[in-house]
N, C-alpha and C positions, 0 to 999 in steps of 0.2 A: 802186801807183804813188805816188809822193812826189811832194815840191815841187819845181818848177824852177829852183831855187839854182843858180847859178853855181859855189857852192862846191865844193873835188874832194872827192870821198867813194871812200874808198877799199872794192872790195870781195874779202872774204874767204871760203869757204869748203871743207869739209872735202869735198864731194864731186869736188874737183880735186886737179892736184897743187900743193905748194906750189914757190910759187916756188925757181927755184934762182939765185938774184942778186939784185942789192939793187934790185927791180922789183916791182909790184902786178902780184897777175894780173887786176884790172880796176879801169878809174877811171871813174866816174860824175861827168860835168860840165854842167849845165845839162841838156839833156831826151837827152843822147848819154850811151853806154855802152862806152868804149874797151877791149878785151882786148890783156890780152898773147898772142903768139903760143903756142898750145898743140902740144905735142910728142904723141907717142904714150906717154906714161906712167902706170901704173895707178896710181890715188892713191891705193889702199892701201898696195901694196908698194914704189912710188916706180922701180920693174922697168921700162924698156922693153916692151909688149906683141913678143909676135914673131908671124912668120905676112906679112912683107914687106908690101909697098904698102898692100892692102886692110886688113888686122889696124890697121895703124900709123892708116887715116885714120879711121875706125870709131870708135880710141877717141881719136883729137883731136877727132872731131867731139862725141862724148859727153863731153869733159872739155870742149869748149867751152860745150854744151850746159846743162853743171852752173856754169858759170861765167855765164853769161848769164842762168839760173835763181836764182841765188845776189842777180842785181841787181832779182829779182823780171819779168823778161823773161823771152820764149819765143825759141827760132830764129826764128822770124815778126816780130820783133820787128827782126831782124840787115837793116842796108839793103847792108854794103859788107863784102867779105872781103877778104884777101890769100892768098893760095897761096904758100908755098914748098916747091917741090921739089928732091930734089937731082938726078933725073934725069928730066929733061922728058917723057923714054922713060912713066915711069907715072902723064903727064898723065891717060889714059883711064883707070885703074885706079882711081885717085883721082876720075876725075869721076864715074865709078856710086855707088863710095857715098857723093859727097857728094849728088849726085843724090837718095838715099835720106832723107837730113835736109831737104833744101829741097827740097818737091816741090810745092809751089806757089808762084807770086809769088820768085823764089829771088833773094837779093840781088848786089848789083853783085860783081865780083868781076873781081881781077886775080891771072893768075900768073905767076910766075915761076922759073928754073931757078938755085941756087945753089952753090955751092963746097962746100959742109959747113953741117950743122945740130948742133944741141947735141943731146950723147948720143949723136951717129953716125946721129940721125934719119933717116927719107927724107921726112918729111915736116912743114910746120909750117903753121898757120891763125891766123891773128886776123882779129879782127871789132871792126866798129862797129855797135851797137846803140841805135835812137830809144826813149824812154819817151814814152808818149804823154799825157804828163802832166796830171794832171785835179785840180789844188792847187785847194783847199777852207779851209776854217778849221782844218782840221789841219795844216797848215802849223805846222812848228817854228824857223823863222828869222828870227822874232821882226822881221819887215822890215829885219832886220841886212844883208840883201846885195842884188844886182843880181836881185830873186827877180819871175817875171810874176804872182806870190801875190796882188801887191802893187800891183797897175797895173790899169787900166779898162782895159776890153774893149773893142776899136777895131770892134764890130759896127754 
């Protein structure tokens, strides 16, 4: 866990897929951890996973997963999701195995039923993720920003 910097930080890595548009797949602001919406696509082969509903939420859930890991978070970590599906029809399909990632404390979450997804998806997730952030003298923003690094403790 890092400083509580106001600054956006943008985060990257290789266990996702990478973006396909001119969008991060996550931005770290102050102690929040905003994703972008993850598809079902192997980040290896950049492939569509197949295998319908269940195959598709599986590995958005794990490409979120790796995406939320990547800002040094867990799923435990996620307060607020979004759901889009293209047909409402594999609400339940989609709720077991997300069921299976948040199986405790499981966070806020709304869905909804769309027109089309990218790739011809059925399915797509983002998340908001809290750091519960514990700045120390490791802090590196040199008291440059709006950082709590840097402010008395209202105890």
């Amino acid at each position: 866990m890092g400083c509580c910097c106001v600054e956006k930080q943008i985060i990257q890595t290789e266990n996702a897929p990478r973006a396909i548009g001119p969008y991060s797949i996550a931005v770290r602001v102050g102690d929040f951890v905003y994703t972008s919406g993850q598809i079902g696509l192997d980040p290896q082969s950049g492939v569509m996973v197949t295998g319908g509903i269940e195959a598709e939420t599986r590995q958005v859930l794990t490409n979120l997963k790796a995406v939320v890991e990547a800002a040094g978070l867990t799923l435990q970590d996620v307060v607020k999701t979004t759901v889009f599906l293209k047909d409402m029809g594999d609400f339940a399909a989609m709720n077991a195995i997300y069921a299976e990632f948040f199986k405790e404390n499981p966070p806020a979450r709304s869905a909804v039923q769309v027109a089309a997804l990218p790739k011809g998806a059925l399915v797509e997730i983002e998340a908001v993720a809290i750091d519960r952030c514990d700045c120390d003298d490791e802090c590196d923003c040199d008291g440059d920003c709006d950082c709590d690094c840097h402010h008395e403790s209202k105890d």
